[in-house]
C-alpha positions in Angstrom: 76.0 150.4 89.7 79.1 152.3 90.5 82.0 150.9 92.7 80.7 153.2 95.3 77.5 152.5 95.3 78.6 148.5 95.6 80.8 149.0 98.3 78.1 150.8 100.1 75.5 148.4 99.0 78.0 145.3 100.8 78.9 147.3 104.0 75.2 148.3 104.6 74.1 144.4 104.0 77.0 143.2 106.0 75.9 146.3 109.0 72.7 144.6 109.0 74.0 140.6 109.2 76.3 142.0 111.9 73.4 143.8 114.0 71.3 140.5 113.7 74.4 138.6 114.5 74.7 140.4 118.0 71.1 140.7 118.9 70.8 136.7 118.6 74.2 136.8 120.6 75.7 134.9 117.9 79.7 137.0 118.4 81.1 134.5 116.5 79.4 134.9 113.2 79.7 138.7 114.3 83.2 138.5 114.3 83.1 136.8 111.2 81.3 139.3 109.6 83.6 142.0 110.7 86.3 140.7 109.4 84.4 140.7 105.9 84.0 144.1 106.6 87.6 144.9 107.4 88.8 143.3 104.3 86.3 145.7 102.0 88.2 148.9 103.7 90.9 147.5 103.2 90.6 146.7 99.8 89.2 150.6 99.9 92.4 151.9 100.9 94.1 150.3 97.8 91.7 151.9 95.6 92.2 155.6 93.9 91.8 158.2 96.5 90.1 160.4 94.0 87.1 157.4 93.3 86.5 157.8 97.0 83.7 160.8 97.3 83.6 162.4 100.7 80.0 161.0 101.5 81.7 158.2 101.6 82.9 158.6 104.7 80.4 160.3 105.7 78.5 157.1 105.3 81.2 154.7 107.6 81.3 157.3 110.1 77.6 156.3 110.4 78.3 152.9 110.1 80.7 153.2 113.1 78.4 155.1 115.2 75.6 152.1 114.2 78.1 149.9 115.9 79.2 151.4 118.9 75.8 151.8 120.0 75.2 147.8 119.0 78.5 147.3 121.3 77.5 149.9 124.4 74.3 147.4 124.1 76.0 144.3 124.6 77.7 145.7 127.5 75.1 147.1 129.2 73.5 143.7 128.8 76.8 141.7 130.2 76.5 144.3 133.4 73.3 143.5 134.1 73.7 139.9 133.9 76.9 139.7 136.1 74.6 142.3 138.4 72.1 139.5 138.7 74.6 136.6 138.7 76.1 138.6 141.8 73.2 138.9 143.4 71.9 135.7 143.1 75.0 134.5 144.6 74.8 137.0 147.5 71.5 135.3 148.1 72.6 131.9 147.8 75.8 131.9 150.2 73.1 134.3 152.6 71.2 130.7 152.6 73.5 128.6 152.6 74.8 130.3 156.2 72.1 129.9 157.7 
């Protein structure tokens, strides 16, 4: 296996902890993971520019993408829940006045 094909081989496993991480809402072992996953690009960015094939980033472009949508999920979910909280509040303090 080439270094390339490793590195993509550990950023697509650790993509895939990360996404699990965050659907269990578990953001600590997310965050956890990510920094794993900072420390391979940065270990990338020490390597020979002309190892690096353009796929290549091609491929964490993709990765990216993956997790903004995982993060635009998350948030959607915390609106909804502070939505609900609020209303359920609303509700309570309309009961509690009367």
């Amino acid at each position: 296996m080439t270094k390339m094909a490793e590195i993509k081989s550990q950023f697509t496993e650790l993509n895939g902890h990360i996404a699990d991480a965050i659907k269990n809402k578990d953001f600590s072992r997310a965050l956890l993971l990510d920094k794993a996953r900072q420390d391979i690009l940065k270990d990338l960015c020490l390597m020979d520019p002309s190892t690096i094939d353009a796929g290549f980033f091609e491929f964490i472009e993709g990765c990216a993408k993956d997790n903004a949508r995982l993060i635009q999920s998350v948030e959607d979910d915390m609106y909804d829940m502070t939505f609900r909280q609020s209303q359920t509040r609303k509700v309570q303090t309309a009961y509690m006045q009367r």
